[in-house]
PAZAPA-4460 file (N, C-alpha, C; in steps of 0.05 Angstrom, whole numbers, plus 32768, in hexadecimal, padded with zeros to 4 digits):
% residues 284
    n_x    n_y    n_z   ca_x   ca_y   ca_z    c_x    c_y    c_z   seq   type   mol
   7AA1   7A64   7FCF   7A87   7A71   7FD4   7A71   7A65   7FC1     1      X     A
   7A77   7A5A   7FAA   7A67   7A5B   7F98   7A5C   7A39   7FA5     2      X     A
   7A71   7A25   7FAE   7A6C   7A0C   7FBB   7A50   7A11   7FCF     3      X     A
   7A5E   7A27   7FDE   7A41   7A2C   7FF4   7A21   7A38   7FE8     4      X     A
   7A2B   7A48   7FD7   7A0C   7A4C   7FCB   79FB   7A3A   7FBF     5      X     A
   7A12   7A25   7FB5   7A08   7A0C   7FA0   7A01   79F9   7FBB     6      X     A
   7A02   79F4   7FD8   79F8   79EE   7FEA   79D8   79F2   7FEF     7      X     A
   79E2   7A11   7FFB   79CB   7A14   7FFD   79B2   7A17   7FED     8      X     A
   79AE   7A18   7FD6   799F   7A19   7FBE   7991   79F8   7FBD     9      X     A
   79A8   79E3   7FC4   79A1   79CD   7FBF   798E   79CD   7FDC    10      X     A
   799D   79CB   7FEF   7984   79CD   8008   7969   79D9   8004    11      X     A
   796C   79E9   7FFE   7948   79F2   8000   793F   79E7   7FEA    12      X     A
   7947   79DD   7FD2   7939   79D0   7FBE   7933   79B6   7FC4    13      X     A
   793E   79A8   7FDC   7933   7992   7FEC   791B   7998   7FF7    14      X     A
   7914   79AD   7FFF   7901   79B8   8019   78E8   79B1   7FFF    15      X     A
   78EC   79B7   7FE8   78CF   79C5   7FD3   78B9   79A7   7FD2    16      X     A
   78CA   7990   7FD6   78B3   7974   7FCC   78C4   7965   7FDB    17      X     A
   78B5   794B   7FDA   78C2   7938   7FE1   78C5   792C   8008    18      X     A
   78D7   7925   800C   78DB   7924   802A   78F5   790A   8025    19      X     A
   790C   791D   803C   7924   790D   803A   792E   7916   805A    20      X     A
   793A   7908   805F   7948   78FD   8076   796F   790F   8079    21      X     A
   7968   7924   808A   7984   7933   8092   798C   791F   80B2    22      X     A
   799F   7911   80A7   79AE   7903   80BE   79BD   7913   80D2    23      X     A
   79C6   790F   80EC   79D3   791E   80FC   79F1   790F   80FF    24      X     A
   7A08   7921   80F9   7A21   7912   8101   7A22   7925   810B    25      X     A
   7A3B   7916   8117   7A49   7924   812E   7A70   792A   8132    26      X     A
   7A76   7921   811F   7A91   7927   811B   7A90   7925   80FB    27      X     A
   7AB2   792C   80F3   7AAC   7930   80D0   7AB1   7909   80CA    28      X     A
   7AB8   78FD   80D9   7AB9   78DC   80CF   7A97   78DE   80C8    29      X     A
   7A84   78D9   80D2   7A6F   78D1   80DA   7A5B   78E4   80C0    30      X     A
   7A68   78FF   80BB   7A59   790F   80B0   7A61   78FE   8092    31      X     A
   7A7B   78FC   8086   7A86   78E8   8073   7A75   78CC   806A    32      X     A
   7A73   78CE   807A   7A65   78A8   8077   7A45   78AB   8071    33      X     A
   7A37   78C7   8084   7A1C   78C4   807B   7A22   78D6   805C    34      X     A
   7A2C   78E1   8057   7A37   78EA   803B   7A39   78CF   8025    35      X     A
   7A49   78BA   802D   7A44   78A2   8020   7A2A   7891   8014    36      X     A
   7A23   7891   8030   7A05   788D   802D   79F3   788B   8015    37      X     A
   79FF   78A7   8014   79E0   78B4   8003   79D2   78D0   800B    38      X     A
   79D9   78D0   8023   79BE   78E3   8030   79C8   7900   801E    39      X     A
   79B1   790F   8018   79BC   792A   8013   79C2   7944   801F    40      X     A
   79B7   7945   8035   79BD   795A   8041   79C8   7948   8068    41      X     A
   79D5   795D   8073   79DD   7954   8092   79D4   7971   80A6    42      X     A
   79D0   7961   80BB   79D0   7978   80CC   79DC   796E   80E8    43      X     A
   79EA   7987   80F1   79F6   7980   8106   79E4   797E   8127    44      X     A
   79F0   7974   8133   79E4   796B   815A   79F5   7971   8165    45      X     A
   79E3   7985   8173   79F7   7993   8190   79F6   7980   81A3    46      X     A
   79E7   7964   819F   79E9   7955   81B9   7A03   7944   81AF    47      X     A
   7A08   7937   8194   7A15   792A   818F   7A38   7939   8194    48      X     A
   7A39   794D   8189   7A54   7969   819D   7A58   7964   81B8    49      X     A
   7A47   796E   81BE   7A45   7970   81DD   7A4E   794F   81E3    50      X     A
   7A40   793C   81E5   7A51   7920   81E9   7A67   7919   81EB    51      X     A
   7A79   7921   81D3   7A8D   791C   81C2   7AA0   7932   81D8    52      X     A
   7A96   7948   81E1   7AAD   7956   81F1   7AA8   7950   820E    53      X     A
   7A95   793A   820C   7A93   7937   822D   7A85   7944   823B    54      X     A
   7A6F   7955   8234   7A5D   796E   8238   7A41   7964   823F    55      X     A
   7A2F   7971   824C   7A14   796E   8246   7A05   797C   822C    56      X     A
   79F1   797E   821A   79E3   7986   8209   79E0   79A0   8212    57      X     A
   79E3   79B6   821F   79E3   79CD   8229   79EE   79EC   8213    58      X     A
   79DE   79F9   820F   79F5   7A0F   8205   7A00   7A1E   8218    59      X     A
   79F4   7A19   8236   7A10   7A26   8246   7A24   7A13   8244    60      X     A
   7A32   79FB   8236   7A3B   79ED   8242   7A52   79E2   8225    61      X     A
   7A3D   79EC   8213   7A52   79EF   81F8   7A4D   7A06   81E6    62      X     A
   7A6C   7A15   81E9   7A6D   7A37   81EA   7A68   7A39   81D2    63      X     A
   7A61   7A50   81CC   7A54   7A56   81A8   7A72   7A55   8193    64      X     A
   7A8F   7A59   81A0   7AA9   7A50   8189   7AA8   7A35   8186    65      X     A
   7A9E   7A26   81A3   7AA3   7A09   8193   7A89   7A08   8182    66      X     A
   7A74   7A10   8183   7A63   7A02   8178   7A63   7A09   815C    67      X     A
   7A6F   7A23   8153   7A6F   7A2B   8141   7A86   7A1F   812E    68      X     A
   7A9C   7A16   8141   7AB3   7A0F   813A   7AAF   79EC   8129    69      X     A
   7A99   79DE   8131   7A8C   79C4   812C   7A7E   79D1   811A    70      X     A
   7A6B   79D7   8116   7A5D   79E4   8103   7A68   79E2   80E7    71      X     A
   7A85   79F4   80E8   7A8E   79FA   80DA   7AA1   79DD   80CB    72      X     A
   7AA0   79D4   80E2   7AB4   79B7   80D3   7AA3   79A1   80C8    73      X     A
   7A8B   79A8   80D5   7A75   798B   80C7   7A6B   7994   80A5    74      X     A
   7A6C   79AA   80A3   7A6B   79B3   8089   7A7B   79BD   8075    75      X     A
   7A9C   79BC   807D   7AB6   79C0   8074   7AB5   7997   806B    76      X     A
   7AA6   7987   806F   7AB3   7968   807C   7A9F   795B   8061    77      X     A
   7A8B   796A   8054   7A83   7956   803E   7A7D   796E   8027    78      X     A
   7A6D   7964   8014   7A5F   7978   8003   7A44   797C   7FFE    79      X     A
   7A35   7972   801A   7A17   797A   8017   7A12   7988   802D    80      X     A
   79FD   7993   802F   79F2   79B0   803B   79EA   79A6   804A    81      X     A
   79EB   79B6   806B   79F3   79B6   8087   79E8   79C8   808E    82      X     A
   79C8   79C0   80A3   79B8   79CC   80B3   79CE   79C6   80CB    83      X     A
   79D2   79E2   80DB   79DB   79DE   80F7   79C6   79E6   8109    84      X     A
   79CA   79D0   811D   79B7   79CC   8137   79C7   79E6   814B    85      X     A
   79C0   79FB   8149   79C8   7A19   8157   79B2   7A20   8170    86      X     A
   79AB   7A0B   8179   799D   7A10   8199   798A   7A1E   8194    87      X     A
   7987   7A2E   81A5   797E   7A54   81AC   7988   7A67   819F    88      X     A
   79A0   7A63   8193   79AE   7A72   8185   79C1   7A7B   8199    89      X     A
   79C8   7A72   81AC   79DD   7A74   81C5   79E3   7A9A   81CC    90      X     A
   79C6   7A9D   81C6   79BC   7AB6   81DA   79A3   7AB4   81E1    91      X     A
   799E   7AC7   81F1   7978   7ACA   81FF   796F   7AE1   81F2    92      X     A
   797C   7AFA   81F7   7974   7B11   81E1   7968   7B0E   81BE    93      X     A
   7957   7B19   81B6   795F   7B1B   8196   7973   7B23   818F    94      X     A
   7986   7B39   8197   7994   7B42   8186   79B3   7B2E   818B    95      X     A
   79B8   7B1F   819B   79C4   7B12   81A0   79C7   7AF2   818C    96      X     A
   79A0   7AEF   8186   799D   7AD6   817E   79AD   7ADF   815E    97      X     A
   799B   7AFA   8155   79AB   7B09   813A   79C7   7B05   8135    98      X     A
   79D4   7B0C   8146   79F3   7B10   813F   7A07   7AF2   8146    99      X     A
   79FF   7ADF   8157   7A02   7AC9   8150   79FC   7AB8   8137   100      X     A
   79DE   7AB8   812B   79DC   7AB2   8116   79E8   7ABA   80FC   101      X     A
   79F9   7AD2   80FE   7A02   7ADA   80EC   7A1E   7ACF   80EE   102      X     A
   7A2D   7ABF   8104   7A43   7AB7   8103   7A3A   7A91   80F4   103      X     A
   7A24   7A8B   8102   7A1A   7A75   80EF   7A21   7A72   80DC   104      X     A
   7A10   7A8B   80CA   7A0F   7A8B   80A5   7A34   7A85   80A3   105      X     A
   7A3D   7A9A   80B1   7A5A   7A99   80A6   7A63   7A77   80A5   106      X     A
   7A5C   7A67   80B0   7A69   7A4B   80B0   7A60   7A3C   8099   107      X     A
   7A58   7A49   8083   7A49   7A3B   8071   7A30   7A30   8072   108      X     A
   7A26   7A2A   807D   7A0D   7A18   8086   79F6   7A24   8070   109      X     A
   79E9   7A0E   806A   79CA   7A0C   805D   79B4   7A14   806B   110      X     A
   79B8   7A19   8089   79A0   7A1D   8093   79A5   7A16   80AF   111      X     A
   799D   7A1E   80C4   799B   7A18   80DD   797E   7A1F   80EC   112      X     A
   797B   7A12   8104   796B   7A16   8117   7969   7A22   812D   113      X     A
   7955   7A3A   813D   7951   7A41   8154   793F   7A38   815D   114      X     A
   7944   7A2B   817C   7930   7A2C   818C   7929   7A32   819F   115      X     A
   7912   7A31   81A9   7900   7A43   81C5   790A   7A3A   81DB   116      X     A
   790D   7A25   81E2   7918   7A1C   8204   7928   7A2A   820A   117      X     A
   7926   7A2C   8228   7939   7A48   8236   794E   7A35   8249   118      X     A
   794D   7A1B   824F   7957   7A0E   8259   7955   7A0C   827D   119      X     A
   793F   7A27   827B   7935   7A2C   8298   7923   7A14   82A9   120      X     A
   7921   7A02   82B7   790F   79EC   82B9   78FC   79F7   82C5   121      X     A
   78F1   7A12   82D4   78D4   7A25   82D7   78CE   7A34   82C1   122      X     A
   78DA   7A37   82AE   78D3   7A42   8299   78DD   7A3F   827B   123      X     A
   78DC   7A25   827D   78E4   7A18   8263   78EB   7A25   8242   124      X     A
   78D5   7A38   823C   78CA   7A41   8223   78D0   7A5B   8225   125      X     A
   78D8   7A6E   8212   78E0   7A87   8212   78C0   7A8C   820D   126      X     A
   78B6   7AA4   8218   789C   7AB6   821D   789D   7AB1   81FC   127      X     A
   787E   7AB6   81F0   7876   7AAA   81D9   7886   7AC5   81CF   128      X     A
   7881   7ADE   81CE   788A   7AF6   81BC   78AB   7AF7   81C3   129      X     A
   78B4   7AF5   81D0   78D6   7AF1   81D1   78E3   7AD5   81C7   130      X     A
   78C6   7ABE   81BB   78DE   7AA9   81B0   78D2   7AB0   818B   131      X     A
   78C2   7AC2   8189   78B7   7ACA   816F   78C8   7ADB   816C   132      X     A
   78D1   7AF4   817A   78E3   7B0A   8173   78FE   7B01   8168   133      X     A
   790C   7AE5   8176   7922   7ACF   8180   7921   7AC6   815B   134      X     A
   790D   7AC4   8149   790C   7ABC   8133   790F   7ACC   8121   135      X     A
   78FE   7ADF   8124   7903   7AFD   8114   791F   7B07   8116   136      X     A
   7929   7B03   812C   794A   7B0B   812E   7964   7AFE   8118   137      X     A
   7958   7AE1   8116   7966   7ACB   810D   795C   7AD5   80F2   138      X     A
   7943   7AD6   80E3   793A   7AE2   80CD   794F   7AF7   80C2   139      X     A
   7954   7B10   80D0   795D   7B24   80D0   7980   7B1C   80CA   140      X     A
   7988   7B10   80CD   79A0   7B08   80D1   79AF   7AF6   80AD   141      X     A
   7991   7ADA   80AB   799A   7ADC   8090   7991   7AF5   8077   142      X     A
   7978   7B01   8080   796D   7B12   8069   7996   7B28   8064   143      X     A
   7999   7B2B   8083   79AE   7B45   8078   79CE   7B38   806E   144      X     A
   79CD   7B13   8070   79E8   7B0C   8065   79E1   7B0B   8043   145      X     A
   79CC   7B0C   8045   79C5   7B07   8024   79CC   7ADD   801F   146      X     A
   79C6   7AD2   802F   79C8   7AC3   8024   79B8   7AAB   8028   147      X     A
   79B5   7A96   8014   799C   7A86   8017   799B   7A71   8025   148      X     A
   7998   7A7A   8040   7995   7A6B   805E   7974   7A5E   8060   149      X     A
   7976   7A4A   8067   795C   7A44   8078   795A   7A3F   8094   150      X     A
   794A   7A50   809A   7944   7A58   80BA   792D   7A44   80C6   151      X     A
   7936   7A2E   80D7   7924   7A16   80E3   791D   7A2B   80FC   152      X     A
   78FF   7A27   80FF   78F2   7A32   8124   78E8   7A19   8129   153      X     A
   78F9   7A19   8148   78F3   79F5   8151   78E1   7A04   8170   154      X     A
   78CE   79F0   8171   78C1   79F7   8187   78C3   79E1   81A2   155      X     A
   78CE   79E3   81AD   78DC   79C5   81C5   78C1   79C9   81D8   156      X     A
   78AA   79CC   81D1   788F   79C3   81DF   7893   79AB   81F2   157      X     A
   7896   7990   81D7   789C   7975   81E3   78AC   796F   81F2   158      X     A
   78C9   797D   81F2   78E2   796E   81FF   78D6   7981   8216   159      X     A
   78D4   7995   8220   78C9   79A0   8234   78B2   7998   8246   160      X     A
   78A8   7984   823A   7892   7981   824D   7879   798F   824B   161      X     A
   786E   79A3   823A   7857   79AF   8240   7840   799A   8242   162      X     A
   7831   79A6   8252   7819   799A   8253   7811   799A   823A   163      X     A
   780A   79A9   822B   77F8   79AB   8211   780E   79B0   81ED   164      X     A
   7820   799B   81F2   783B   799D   81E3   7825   799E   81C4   165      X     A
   7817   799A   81BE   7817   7998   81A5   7806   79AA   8194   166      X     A
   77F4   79BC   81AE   77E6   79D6   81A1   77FB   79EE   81A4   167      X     A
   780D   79EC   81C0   7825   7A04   81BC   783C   79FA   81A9   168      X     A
   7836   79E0   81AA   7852   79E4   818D   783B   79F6   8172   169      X     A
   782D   79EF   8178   7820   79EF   815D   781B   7A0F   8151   170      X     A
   7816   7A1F   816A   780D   7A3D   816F   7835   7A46   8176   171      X     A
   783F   7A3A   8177   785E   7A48   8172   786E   7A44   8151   172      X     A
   786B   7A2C   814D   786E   7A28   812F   785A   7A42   811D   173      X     A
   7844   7A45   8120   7838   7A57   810C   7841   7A76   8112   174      X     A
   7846   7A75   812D   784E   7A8F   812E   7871   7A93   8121   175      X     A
   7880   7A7A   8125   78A0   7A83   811B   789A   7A81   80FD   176      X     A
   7888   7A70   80EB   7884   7A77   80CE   787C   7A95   80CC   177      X     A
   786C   7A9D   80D3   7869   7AB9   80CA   7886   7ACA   80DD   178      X     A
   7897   7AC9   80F1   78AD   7AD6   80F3   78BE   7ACF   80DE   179      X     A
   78C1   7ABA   80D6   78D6   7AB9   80B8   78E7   7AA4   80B6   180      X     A
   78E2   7A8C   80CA   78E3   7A6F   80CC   78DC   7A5B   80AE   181      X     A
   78EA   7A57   80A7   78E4   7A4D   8087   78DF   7A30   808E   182      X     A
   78EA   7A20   80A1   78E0   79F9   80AA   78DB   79FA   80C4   183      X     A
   78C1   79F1   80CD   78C0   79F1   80E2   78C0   79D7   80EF   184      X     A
   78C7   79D0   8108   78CD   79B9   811A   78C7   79BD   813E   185      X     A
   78B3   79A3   813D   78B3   79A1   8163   78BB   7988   8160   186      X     A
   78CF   7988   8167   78DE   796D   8170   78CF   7961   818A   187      X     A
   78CC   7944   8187   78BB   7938   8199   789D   7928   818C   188      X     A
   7899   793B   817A   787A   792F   8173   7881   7915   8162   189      X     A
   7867   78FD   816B   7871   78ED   8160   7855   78E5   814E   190      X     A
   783D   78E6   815D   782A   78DF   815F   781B   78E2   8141   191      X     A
   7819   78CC   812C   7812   78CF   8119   77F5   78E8   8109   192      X     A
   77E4   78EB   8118   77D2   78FB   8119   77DC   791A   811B   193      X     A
   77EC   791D   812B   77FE   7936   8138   780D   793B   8121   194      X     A
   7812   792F   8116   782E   793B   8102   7820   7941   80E7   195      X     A
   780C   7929   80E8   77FA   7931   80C8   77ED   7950   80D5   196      X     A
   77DE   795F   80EA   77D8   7974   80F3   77EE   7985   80EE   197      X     A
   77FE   7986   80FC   780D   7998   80FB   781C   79A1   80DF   198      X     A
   781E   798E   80C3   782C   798D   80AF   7812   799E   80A1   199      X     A
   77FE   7992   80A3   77E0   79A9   8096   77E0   79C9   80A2   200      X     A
   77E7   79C9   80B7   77E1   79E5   80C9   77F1   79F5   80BE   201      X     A
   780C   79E9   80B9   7828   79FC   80B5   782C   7A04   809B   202      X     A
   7818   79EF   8089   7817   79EF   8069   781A   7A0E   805D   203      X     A
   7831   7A19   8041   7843   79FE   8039   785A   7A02   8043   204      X     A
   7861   7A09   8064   787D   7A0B   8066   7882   79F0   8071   205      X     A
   789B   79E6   806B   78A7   79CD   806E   78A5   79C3   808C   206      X     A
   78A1   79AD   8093   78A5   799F   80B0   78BA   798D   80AB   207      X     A
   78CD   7990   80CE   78E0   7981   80D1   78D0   7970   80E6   208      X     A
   78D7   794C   80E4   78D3   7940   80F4   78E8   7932   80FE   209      X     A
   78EA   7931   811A   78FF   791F   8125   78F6   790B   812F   210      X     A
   7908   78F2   812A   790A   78D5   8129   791C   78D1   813C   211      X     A
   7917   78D6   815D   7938   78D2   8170   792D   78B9   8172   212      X     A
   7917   78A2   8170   791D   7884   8177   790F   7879   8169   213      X     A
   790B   785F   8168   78FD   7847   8158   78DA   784A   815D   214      X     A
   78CB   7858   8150   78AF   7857   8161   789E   7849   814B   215      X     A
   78A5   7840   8132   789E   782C   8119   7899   783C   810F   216      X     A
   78A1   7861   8109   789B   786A   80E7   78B0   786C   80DB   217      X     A
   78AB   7864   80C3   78C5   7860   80A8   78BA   7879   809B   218      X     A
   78D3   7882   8091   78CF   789D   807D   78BF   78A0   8068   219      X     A
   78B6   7885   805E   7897   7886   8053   7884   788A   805D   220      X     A
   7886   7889   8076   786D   7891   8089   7870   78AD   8085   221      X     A
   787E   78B4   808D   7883   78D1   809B   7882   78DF   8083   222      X     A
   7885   78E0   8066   787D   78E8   8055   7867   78EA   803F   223      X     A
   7858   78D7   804D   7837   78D7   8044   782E   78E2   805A   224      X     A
   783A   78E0   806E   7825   78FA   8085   782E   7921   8077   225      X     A
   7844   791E   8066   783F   793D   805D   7860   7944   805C   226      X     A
   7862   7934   8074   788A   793A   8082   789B   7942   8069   227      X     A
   78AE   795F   806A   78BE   7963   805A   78D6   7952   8058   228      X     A
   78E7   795D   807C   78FA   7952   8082   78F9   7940   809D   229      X     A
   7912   792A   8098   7910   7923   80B9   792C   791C   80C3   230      X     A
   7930   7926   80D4   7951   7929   80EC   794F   7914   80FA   231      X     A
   795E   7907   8100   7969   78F6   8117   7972   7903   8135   232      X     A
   797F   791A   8136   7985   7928   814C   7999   7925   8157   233      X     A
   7994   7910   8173   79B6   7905   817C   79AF   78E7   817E   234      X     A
   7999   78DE   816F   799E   78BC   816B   79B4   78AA   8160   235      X     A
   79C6   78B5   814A   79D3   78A5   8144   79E6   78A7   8155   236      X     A
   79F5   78C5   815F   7A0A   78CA   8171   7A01   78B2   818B   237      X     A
   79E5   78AF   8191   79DC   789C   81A5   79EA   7880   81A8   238      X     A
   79DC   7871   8188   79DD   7866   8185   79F6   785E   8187   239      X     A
   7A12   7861   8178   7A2D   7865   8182   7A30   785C   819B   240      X     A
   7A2B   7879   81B1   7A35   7876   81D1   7A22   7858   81DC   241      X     A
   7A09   7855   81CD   7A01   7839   81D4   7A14   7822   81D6   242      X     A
   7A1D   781C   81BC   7A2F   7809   81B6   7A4A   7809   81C6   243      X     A
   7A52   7826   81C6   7A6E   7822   81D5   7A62   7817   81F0   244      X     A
   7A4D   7828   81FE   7A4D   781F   8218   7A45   7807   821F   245      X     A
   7A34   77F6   8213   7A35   77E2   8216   7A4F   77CE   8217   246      X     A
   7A5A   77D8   81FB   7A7B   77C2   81FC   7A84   77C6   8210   247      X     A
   7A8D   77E6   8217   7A9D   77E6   823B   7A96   77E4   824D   248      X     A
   7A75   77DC   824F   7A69   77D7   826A   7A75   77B6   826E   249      X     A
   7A75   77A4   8260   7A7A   778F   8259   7A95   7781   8264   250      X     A
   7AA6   7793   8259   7ABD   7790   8263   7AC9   7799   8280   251      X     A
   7AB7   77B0   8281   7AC1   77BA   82A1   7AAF   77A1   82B6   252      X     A
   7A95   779C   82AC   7A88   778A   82BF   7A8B   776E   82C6   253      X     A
   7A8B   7762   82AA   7A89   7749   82A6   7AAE   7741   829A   254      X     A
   7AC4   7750   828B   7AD6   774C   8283   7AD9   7734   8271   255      X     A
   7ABF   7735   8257   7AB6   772A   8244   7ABB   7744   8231   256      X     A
   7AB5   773B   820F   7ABF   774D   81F6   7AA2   7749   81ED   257      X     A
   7A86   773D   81E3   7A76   7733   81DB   7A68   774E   81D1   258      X     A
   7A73   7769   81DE   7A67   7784   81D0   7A77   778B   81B2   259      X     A
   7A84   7773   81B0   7A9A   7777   8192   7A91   776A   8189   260      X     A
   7A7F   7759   8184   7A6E   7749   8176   7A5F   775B   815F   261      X     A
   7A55   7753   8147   7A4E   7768   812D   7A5B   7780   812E   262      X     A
   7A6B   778C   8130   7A7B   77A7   8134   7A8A   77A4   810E   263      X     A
   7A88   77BD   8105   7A9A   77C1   80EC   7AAE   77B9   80ED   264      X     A
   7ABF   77A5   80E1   7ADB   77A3   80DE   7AEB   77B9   80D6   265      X     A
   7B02   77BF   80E7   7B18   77D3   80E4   7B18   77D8   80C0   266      X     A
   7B25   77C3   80B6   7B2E   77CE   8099   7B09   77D9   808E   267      X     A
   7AF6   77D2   8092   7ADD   77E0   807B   7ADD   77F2   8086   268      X     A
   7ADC   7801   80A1   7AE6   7822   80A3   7B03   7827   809F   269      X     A
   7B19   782A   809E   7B28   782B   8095   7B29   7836   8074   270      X     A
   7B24   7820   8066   7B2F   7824   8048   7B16   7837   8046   271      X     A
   7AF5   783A   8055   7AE7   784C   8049   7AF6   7871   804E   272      X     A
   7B00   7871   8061   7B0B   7885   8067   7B2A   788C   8057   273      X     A
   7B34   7872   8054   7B4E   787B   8039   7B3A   7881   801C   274      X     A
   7B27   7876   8019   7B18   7878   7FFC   7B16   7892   7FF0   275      X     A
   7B04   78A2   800F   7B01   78BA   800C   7B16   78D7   8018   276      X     A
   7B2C   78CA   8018   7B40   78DF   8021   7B56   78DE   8010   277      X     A
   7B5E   78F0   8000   7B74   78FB   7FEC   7B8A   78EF   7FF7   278      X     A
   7B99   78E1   7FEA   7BB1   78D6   7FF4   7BCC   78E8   7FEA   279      X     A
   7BD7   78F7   7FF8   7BED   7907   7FF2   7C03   78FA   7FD7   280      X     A
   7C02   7912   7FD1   7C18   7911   7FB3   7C36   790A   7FC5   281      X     A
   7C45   78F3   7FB8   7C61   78E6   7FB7   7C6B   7900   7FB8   282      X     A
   7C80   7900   7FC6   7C94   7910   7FCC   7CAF   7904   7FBE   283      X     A
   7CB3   78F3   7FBB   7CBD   78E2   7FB5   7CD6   78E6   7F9E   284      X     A
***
C-alpha cells in the first residue's frame, strides 16, 4: 500500500510544473521497456487491449473484468504511476460511472480518465449535464476511497466530429474542472493556436495533449504553448501492428522477407528482458 501511495503522490507532483510525456503500452513487455526508457509515468490504451484480443476499441466490446483485469497488470508490471484509459467509465448512468470507478482505484492506478462519447453515431456526446453529472460521479468515487487519484475529463468533441470541436471542447472542459476533473483533455486538437487557448482558458488546471501522429510538434513545442502532459494513445500499439503488417503483407503477397530489414535482433530483446527479470534461486 505504501508503494501505491508513493505512486500516486509522485503523479500529481508531475502535474504541478514542467511538462512530460505518459507513453501508452499495451502489454506488461512494452510497459517494461518504456520503464527503461526513462519515461515516468505510463498510461494505459483501450485501443492498444482491444487489438491485442482481436477486438474493436469499443467498451461494448471489451468487458469492464478484462479491462480492469489489464489495468491491473500494466501497473502490477513496473514501478511508475499508471493513468488508466477507463472509456466512459463502462456505464451511461452516474451512479454506475461511481461504482465502476471505484473498482478502478482498487487496481492501484494514479489516476484515470472519463469520457463524454456515447458511441451513439446520432448522438455522439452525452447531453452536456449528464456528461458533467458522469464527472461528479467519478469525483465522488475517489473523494469516498480516500485516496489520491487524479480524475482526467476528456471531451471527444474532435474524434466525434463536431462541427464546432473546439468551443464545445472548450465549454465541456470548464464545465468537468469545476465538476472535479483535476487534467483536462480533448483529444484531437492539434492546432497550435487551439491548444495555447485552451491551456489559458483552463488555467491552472493541467492539460493533456495527445500526439496520435507526426504533425511536427516536439515536446518543446507543446510545452512552451503551456502543455502539462502529453499521451500517445494507441500510436505506439499502431505503430507495432504497422510493422507487423507490413512484414506479412510481404510475404503473403510478394513471398519476399524485406519487412525484416532494421527489426531488433532477438538476443537485444531477449537479454533486456532476462536483465530485468529475477532469475530463480538454484535448487540445486
Amino acid at each position: 500500500m505504501k508503494e501505491v501511495i508513493e505512486r500516486r503522490a509522485a503523479f500529481r507532483e508531475l502535474h504541478r510544473t514542467g511538462c512530460f510525456v505518459i507513453p501508452n503500452p499495451w502489454d506488461i513487455g512494452t510497459a517494461k521497456y518504456l520503464q527503461y526508457l526513462g519515461f515516468k509515468a505510463l498510461a494505459t490504451t483501450s485501443a492498444g487491449l482491444a487489438f491485442s484480443q482481436g477486438l474493436p476499441d469499443a467498451d461494448w466490446a471489451v468487458p469492464l473484468a478484462m479491462a480492469l483485469g489489464h489495468i491491473r497488470e500494466i501497473v502490477q508490471a513496473t514501478e511508475l504511476p499508471v493513468n488508466a484509459d477507463f472509456e466512459g467509465g463502462y456505464a451511461r448512468e452516474p451512479e454506475g460511472v461511481e461504482k465502476n470507478a471505484r473498482l478502478c482505484i482498487d487496481t492501484g492506478v494514479a489516476g484515470f480518465s472519463i469520457e463524454d462519447s456515447t458511441g451513439d453515431q446520432q448522438d455522439p456526446l452525452f447531453e452536456m449535464s449528464l456528461a458533467t453529472e458522469r464527472i461528479r460521479a467519478a469525483r465522488r468515487a475517489i473523494d469516498g476511497s480516500g485516496a489520491n487519484v487524479l480524475l482526467t475529463g476528456r471531451a471527444e468533441c474532435y474524434l466525434v466530429g463536431h462541427p464546432h470541436a473546439f468551443q464545445e471542447s472548450l465549454r465541456r472542459l470548464q464545465a468537468y474542472a469545476e465538476a472535479g476533473a483535476d487534467v483536462l483533455y480533448a483529444p484531437g486538437i492539434t492546432k497550435p493556436d487551439e491548444i495555447r487557448a485552451m491551456v489559458e482558458a483552463v488555467r491552472p488546471k493541467p492539460v493533456n495533449v495527445l500526439m496520435g501522429s507526426n504533425i511536427g510538434l516536439r515536446v518543446a513545442d507543446l510545452a512552451e504553448m503551456g502543455v502539462r502532459r502529453i499521451s500517445v494513445g494507441s500510436s505506439l500499439a499502431r505503430a507495432a501492428w504497422s510493422g507487423f503488417a507490413r512484414a506479412a503483407r510481404e510475404i503473403a503477397e510478394q513471398g519476399t522477407f524485406g519487412g525484416f530489414e532494421h527489426i531488433l535482433p532477438y538476443s537485444e530483446i531477449n537479454d533486456f528482458f532476462r536483465d530485468c527479470t529475477t532469475t530463480p534461486a538454484s535448487t540445486g
